[in-house]
ROTI-564523 format. One record per atom (N, C-alpha, C, CB): residue number from 1; residue in three letters; atom name; x, y, z. Coordinates in pm, 1 decimal, padded with zeros to 6 digits. Glycine has a CB too. Example, Ala and Ser with C-alpha at 12.3 -4.5 7.8 and 13.67 -1.06 7.14 Angstrom:
BEGIN
> 1, ala, N, 01319.0, -00569.0, 00780.0
> 1, ala, CA, 01230.0, -00450.0, 00780.0
> 1, ala, C, 01320.0, -00330.0, 00780.0
> 1, ala, CB, 01130.8, -00447.3, 00904.6
> 2, ser, N, 01285.0, -00225.0, 00708.0
> 2, ser, CA, 01367.0, -00106.0, 00714.0
> 2, ser, C, 01290.0, 00003.0, 00787.0
> 2, ser, CB, 01408.4, -00059.8, 00572.5
# end
This chain:
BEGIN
> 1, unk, N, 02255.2, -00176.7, -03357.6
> 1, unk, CA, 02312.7, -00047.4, -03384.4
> 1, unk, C, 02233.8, 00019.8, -03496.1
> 1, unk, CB, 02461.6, -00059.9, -03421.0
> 2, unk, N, 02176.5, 00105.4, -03459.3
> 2, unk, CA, 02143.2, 00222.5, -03560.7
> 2, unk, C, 02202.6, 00315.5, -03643.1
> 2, unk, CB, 02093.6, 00289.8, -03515.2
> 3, unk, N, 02184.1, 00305.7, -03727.4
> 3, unk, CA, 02246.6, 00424.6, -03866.0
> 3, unk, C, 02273.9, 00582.9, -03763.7
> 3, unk, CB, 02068.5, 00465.8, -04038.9
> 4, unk, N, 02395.7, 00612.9, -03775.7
> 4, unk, CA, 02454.7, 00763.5, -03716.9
> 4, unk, C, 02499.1, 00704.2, -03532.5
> 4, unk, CB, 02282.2, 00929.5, -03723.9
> 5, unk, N, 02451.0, 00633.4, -03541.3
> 5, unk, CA, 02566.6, 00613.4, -03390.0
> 5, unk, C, 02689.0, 00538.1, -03412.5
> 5, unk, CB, 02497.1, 00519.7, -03255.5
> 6, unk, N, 02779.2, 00525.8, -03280.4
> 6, unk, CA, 02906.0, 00513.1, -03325.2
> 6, unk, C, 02935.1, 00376.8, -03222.2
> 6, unk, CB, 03005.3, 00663.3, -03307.8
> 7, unk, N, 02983.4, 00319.0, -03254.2
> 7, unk, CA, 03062.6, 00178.4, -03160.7
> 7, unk, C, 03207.1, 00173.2, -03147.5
> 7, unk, CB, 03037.4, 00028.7, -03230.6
> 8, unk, N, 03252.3, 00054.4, -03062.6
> 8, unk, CA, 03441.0, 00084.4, -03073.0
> 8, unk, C, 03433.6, -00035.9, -03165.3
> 8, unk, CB, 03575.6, 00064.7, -02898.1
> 9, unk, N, 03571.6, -00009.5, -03230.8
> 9, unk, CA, 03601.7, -00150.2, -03333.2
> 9, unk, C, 03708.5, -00219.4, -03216.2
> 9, unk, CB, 03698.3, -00108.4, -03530.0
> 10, unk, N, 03759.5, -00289.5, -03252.6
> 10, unk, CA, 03839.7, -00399.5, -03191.6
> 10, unk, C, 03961.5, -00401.5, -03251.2
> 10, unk, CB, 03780.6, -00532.0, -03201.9
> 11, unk, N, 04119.8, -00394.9, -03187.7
> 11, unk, CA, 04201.7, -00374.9, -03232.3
> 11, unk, C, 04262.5, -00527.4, -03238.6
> 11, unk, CB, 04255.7, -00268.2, -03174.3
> 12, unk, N, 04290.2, -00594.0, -03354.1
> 12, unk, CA, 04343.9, -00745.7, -03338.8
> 12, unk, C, 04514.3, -00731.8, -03385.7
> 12, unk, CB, 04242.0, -00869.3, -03459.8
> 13, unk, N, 04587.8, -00819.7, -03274.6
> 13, unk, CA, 04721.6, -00854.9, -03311.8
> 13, unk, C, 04733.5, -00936.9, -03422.7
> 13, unk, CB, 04786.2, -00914.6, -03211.4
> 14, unk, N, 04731.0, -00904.1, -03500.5
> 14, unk, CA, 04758.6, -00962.6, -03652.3
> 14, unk, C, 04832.3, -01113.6, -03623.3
> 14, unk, CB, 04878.0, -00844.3, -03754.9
> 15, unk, N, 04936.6, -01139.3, -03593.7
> 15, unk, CA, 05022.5, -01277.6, -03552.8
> 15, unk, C, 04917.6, -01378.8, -03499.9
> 15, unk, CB, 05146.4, -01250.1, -03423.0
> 16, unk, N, 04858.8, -01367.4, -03385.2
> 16, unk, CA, 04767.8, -01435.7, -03336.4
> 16, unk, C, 04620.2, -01407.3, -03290.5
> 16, unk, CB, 04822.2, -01472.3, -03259.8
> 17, unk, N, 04619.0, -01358.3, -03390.1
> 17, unk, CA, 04449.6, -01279.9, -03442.4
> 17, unk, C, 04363.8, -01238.8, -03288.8
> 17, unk, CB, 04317.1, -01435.2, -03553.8
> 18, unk, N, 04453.2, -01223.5, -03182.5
> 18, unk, CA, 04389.6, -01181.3, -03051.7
> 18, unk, C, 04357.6, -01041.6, -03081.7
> 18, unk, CB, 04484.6, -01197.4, -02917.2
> 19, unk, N, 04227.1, -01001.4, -02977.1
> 19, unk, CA, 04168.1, -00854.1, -02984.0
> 19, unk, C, 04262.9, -00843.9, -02836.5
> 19, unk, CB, 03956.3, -00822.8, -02982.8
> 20, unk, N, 04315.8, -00765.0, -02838.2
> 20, unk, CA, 04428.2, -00664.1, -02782.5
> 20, unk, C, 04354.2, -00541.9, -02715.7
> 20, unk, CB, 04532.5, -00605.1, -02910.7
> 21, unk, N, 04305.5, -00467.7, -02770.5
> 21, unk, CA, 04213.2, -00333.2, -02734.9
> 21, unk, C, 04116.3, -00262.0, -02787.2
> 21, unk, CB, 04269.1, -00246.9, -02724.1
> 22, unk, N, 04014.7, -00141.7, -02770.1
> 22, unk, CA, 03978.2, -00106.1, -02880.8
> 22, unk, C, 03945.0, 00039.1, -02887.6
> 22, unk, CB, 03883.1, -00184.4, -02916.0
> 23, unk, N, 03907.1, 00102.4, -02969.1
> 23, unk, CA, 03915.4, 00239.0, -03013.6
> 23, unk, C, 03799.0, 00255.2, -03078.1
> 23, unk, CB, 04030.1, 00274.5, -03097.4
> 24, unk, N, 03750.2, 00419.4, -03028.7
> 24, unk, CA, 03605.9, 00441.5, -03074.4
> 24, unk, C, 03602.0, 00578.1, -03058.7
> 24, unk, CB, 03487.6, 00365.9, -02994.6
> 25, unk, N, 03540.5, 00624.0, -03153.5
> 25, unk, CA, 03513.4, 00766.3, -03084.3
> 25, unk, C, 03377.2, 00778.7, -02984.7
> 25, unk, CB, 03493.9, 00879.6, -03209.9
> 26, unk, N, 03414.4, 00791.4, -02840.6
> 26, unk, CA, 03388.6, 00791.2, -02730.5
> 26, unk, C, 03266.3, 00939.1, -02771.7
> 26, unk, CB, 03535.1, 00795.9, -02623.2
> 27, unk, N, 03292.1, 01044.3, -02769.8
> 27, unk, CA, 03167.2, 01179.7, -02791.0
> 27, unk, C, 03173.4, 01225.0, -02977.2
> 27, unk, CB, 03234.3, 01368.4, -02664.7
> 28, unk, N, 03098.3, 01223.1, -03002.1
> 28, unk, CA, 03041.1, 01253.1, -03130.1
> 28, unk, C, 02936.2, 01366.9, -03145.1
> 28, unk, CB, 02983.1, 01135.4, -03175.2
> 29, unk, N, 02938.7, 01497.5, -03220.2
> 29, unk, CA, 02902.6, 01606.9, -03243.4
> 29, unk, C, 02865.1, 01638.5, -03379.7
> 29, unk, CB, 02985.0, 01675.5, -03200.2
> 30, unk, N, 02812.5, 01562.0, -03461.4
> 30, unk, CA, 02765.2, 01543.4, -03555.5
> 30, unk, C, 02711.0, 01678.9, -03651.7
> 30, unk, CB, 02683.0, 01456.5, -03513.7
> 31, unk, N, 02613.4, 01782.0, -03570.8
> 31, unk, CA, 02609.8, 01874.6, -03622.6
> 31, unk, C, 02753.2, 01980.1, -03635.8
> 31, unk, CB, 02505.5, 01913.8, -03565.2
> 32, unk, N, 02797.3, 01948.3, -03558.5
> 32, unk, CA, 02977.1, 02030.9, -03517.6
> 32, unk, C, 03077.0, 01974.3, -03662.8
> 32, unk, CB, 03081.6, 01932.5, -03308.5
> 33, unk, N, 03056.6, 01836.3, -03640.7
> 33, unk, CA, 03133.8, 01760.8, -03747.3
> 33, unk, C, 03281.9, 01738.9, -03638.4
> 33, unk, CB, 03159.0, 01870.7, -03922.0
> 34, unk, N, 03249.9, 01719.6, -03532.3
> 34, unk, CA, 03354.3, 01702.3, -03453.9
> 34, unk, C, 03328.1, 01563.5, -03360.5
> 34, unk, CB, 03373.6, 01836.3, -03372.7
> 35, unk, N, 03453.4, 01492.2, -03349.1
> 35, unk, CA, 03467.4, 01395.4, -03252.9
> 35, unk, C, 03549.1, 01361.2, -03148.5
> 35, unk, CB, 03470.9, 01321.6, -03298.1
> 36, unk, N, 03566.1, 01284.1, -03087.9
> 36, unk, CA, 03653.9, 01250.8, -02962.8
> 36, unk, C, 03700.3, 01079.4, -02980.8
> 36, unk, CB, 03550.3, 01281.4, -02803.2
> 37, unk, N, 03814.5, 01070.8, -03009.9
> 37, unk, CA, 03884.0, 00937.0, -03023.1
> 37, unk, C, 03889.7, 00872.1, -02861.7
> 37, unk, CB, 04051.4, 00961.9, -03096.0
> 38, unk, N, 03864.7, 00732.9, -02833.8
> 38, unk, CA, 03881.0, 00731.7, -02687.3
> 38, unk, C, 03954.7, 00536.8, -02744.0
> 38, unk, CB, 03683.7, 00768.1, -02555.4
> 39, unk, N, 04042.4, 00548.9, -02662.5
> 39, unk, CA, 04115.2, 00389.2, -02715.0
> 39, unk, C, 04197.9, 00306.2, -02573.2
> 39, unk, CB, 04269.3, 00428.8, -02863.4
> 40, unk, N, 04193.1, 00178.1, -02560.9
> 40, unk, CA, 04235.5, 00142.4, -02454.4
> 40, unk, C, 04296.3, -00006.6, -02504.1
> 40, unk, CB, 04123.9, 00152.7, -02342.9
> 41, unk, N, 04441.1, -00017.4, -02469.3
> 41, unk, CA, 04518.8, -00143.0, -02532.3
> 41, unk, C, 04569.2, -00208.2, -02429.3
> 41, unk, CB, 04634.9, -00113.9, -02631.1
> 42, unk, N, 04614.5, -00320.2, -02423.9
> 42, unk, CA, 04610.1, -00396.6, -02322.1
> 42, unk, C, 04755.9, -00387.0, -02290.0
> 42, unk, CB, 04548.7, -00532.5, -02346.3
> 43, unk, N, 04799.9, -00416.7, -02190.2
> 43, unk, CA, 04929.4, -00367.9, -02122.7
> 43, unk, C, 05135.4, -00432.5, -02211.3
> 43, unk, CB, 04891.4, -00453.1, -01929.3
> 44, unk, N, 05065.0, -00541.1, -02239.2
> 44, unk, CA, 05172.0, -00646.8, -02258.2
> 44, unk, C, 05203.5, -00571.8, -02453.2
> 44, unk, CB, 05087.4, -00865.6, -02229.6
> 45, unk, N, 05142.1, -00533.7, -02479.3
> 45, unk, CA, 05123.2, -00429.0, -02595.3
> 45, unk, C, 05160.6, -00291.9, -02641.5
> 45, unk, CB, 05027.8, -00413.3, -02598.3
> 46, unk, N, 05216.9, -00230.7, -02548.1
> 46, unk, CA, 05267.4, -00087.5, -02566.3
> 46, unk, C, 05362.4, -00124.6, -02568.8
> 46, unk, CB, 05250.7, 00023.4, -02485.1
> 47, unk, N, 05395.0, 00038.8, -02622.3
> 47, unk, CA, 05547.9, 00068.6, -02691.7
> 47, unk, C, 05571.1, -00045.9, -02801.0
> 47, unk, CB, 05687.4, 00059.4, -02566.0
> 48, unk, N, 05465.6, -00104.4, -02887.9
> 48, unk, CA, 05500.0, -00131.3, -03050.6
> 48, unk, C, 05424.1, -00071.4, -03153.8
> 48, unk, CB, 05487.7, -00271.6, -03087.3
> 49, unk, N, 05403.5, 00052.9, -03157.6
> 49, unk, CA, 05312.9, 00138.5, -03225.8
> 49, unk, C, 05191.5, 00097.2, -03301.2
> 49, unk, CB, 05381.1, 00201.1, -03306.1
> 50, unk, N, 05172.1, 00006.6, -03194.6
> 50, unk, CA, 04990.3, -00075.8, -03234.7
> 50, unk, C, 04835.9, 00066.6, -03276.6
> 50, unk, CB, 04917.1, -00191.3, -03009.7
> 51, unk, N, 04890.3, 00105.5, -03143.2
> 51, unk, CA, 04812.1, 00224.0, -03140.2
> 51, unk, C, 04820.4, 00375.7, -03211.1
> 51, unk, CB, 04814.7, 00241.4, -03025.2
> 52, unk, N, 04961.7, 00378.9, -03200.1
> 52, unk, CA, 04911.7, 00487.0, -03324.2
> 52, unk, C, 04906.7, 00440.4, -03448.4
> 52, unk, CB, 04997.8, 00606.2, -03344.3
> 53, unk, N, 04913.0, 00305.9, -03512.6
> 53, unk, CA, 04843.0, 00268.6, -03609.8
> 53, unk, C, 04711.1, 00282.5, -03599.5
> 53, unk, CB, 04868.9, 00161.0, -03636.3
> 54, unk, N, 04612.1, 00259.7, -03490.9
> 54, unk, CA, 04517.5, 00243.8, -03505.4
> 54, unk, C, 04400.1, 00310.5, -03519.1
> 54, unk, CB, 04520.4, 00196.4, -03458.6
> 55, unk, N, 04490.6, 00467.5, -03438.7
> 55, unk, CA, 04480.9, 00597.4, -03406.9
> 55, unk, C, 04462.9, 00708.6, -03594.5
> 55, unk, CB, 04647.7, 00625.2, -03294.7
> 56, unk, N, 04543.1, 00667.4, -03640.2
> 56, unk, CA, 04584.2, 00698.5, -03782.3
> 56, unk, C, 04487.5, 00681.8, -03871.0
> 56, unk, CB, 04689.8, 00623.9, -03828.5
> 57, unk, N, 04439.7, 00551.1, -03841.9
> 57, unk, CA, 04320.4, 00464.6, -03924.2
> 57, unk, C, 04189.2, 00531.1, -03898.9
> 57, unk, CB, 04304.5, 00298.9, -03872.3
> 58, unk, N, 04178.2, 00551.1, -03794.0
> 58, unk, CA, 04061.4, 00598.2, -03717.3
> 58, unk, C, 04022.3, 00764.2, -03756.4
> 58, unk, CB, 04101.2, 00579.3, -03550.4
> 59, unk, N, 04108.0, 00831.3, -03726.2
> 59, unk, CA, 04170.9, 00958.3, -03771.0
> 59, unk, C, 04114.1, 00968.8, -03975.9
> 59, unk, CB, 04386.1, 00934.8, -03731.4
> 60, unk, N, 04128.3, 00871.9, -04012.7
> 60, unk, CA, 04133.6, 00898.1, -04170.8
> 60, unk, C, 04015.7, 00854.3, -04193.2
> 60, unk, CB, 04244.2, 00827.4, -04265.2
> 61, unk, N, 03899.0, 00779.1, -04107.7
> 61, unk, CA, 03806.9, 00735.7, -04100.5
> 61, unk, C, 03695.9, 00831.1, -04062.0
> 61, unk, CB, 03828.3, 00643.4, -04038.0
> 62, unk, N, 03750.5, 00923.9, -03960.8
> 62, unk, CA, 03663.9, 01037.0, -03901.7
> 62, unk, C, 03625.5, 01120.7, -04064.6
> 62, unk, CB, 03771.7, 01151.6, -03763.1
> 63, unk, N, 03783.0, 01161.1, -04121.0
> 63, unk, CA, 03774.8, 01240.3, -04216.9
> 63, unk, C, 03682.0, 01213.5, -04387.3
> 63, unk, CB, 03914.0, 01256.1, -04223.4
> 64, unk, N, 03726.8, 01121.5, -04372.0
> 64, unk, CA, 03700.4, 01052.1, -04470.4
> 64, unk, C, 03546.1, 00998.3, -04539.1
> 64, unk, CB, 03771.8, 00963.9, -04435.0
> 65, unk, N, 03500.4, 00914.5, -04425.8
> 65, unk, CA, 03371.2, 00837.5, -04458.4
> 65, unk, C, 03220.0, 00919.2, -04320.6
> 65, unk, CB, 03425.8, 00617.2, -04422.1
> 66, unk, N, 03301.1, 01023.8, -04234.2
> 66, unk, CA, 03235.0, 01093.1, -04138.2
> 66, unk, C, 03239.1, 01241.0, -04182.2
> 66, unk, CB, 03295.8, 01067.3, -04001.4
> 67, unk, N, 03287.9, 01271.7, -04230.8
> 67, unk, CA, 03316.5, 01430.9, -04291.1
> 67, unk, C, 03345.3, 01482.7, -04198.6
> 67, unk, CB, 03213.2, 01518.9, -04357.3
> 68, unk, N, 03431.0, 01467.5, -04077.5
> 68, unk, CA, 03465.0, 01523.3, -03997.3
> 68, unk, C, 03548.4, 01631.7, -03980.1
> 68, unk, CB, 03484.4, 01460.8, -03955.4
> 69, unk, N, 03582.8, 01789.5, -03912.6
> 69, unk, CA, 03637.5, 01899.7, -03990.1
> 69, unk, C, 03740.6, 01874.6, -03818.4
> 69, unk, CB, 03513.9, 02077.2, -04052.8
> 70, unk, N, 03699.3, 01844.5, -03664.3
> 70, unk, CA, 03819.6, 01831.1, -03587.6
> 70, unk, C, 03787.1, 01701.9, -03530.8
> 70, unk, CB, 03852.1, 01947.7, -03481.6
> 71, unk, N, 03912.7, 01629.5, -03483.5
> 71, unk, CA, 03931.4, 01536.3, -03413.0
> 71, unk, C, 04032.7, 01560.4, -03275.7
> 71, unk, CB, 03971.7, 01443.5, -03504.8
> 72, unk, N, 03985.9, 01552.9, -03196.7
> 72, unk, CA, 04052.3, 01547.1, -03055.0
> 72, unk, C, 04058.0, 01440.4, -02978.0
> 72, unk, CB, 04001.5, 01626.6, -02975.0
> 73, unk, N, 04121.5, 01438.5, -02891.0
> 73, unk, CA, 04165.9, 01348.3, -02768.3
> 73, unk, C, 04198.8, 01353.4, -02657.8
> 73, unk, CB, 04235.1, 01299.6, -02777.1
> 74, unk, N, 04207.2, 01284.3, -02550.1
> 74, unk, CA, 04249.9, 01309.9, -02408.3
> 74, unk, C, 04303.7, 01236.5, -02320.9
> 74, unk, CB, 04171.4, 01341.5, -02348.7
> 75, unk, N, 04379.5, 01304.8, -02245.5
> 75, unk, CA, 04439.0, 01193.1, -02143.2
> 75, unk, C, 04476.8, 01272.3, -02062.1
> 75, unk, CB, 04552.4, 01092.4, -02181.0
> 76, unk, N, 04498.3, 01223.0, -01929.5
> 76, unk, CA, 04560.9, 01228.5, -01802.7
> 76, unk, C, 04689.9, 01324.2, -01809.0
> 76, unk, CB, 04597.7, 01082.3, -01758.0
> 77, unk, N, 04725.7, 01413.1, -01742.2
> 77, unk, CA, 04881.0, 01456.3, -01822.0
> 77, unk, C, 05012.8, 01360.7, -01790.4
> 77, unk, CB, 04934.6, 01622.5, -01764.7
> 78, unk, N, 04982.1, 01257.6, -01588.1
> 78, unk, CA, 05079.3, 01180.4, -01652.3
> 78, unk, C, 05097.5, 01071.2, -01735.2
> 78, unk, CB, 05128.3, 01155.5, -01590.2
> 79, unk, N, 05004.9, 01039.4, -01806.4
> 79, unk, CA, 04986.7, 00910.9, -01925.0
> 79, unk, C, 05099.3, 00946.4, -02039.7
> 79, unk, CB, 04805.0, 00908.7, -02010.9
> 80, unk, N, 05215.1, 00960.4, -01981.0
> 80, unk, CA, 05308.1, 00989.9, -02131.8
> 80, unk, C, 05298.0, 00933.0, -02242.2
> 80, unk, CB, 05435.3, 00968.6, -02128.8
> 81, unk, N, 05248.2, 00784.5, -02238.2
> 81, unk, CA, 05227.2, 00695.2, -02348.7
> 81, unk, C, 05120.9, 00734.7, -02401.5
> 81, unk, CB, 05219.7, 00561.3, -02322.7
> 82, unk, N, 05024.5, 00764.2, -02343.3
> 82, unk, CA, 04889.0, 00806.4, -02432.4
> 82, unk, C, 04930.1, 00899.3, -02505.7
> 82, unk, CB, 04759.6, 00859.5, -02360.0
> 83, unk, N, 04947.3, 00993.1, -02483.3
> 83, unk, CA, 04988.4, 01158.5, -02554.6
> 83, unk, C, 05116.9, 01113.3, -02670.1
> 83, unk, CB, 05072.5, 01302.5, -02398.0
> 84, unk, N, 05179.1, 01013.2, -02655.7
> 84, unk, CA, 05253.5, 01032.2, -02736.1
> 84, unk, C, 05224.1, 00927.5, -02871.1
> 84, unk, CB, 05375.7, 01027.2, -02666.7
> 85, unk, N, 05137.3, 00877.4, -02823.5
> 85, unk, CA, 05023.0, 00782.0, -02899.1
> 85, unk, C, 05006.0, 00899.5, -03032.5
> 85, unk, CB, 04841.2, 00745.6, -02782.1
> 86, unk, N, 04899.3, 00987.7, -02931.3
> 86, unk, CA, 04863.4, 01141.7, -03001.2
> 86, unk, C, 04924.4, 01181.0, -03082.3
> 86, unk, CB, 04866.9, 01249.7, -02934.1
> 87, unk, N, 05081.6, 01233.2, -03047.9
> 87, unk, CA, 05123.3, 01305.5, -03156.2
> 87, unk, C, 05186.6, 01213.7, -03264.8
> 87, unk, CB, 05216.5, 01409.8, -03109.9
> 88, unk, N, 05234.9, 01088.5, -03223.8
> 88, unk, CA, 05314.4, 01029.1, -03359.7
> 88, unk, C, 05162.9, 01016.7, -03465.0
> 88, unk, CB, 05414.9, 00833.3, -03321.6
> 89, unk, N, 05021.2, 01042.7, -03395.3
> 89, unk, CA, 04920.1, 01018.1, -03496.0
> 89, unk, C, 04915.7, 01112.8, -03585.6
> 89, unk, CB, 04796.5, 01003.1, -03448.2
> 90, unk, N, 04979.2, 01242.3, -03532.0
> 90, unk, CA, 04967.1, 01389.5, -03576.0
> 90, unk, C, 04901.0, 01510.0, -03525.3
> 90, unk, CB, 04921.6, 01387.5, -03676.7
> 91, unk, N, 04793.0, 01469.9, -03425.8
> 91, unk, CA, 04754.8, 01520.7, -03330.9
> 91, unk, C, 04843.2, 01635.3, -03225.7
> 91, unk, CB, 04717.8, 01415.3, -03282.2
> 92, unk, N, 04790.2, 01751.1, -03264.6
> 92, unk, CA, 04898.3, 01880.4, -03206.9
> 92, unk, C, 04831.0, 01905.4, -03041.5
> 92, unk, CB, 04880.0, 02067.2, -03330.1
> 93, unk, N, 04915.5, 01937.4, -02972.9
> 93, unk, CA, 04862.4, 01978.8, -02819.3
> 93, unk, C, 04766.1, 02113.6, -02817.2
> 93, unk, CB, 05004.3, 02015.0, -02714.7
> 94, unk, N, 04666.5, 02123.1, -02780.1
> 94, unk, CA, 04592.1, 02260.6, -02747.9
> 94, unk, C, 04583.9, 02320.9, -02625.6
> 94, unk, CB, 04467.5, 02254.7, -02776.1
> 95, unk, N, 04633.7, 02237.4, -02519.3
> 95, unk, CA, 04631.7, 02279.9, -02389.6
> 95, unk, C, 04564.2, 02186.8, -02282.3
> 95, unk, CB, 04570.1, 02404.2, -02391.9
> 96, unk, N, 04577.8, 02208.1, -02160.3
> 96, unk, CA, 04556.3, 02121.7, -02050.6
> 96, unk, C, 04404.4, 02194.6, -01979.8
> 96, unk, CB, 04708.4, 02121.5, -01940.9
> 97, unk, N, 04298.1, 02149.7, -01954.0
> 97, unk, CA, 04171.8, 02139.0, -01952.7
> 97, unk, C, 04210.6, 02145.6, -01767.0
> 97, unk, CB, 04090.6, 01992.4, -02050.0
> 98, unk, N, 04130.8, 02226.0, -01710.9
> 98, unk, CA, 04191.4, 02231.6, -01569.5
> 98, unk, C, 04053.2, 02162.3, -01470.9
> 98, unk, CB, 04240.3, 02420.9, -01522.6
> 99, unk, N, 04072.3, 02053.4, -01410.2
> 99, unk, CA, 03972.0, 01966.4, -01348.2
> 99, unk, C, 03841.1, 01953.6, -01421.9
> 99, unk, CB, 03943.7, 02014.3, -01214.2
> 100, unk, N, 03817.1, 01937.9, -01609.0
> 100, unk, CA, 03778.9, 01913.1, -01661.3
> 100, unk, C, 03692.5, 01770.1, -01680.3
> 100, unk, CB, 03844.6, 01954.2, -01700.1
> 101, unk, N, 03753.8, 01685.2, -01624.2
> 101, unk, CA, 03656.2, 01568.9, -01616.2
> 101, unk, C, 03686.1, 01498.7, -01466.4
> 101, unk, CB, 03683.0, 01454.1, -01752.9
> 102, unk, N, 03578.6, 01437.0, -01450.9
> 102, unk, CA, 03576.7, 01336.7, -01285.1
> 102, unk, C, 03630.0, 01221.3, -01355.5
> 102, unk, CB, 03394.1, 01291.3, -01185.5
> 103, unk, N, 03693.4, 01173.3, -01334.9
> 103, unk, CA, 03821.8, 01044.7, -01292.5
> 103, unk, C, 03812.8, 00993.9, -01193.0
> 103, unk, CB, 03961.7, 01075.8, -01277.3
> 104, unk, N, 03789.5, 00851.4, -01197.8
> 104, unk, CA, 03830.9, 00788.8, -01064.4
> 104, unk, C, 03759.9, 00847.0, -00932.7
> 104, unk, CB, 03985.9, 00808.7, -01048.1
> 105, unk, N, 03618.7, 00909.0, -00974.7
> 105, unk, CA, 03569.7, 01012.0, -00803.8
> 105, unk, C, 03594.1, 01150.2, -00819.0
> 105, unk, CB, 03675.3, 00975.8, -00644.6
> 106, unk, N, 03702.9, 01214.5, -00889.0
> 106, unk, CA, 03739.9, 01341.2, -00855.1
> 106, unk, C, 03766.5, 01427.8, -01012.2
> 106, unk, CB, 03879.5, 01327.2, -00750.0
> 107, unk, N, 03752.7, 01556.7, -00956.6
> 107, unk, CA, 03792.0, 01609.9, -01111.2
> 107, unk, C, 03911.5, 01660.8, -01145.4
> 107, unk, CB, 03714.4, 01712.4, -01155.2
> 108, unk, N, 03980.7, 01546.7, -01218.5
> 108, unk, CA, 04152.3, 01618.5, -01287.6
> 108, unk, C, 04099.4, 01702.8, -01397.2
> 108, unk, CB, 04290.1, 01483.0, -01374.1
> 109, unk, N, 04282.2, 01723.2, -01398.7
> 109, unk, CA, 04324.9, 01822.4, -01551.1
> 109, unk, C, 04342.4, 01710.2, -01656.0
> 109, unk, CB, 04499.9, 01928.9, -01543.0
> 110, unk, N, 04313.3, 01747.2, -01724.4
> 110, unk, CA, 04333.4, 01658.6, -01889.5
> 110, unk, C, 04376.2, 01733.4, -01970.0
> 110, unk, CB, 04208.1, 01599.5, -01970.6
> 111, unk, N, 04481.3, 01688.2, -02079.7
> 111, unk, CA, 04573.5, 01710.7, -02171.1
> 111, unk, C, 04473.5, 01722.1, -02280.8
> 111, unk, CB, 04688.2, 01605.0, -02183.0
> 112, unk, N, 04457.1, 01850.3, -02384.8
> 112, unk, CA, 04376.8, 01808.8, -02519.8
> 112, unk, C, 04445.3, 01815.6, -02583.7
> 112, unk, CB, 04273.4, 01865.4, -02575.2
> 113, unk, N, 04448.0, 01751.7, -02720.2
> 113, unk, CA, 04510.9, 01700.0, -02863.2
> 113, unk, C, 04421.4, 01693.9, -02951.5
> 113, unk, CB, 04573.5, 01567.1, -02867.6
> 114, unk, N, 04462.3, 01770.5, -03052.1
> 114, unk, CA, 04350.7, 01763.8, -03168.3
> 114, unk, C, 04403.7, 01787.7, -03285.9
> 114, unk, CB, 04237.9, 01859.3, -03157.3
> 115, unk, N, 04319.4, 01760.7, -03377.6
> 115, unk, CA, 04396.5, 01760.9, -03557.1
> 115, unk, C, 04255.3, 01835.7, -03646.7
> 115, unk, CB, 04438.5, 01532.6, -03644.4
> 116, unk, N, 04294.3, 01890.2, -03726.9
> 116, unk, CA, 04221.0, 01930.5, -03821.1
> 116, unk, C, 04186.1, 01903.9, -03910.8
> 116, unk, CB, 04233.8, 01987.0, -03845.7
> 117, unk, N, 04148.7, 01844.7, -04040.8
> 117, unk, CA, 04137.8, 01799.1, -04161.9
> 117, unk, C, 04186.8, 01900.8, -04253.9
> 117, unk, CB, 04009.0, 01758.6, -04187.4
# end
């Protein structure tokens, strides 16, 4: 890894030090000062606010040690869990992106979420 690129960290269950999932900012805009959080946790794991801990961390990390001025995110619109990942992070809704990215073969709508510093 080279100085200014970005990797995912690894999210570990603290109890039994298993890596669970991980989180990275997926697109990075460096001259923008803007990024894209992208995170994926393993099933047996939701709904114990693993992730928006991790989301939070990440988030204060963009700001913090990246000088980052927005942070956004995305998901599927029916991923209720993702999005709500989003906002308990603080992450406000900006609107739904209309067949914005290819998924799976085809191009859906995606939900954006973003925060400001």
């Amino acid at each position: 890894m080279k100085k200014g690129e970005i990797a995912p960290w690894a999210i570990e269950y603290k109890p039994n030090s298993e890596m669970i999932g991980t989180i990275d900012f997926v697109n990075w805009k460096p001259a923008s000062r803007v990024a894209e959080i992208g995170y994926v946790l393993h099933c047996d794991y939701w709904g114990k606010g693993l992730m928006t801990e991790a989301v939070k961390r990440v988030i204060q990390f963009g700001f913090e040690q990246m000088n980052l001025v927005l942070i956004e995110a995305v998901c599927l619109p029916e991923n209720v869990g993702s999005y709500r990942v989003m906002e308990k992070a603080g992450l406000q809704y900006e609107g739904t992106l209309r067949k914005a990215r290819v998924i799976k073969g085809k191009n859906q709508d995606i939900k954006m979420y973003a925060i400001i510093r």
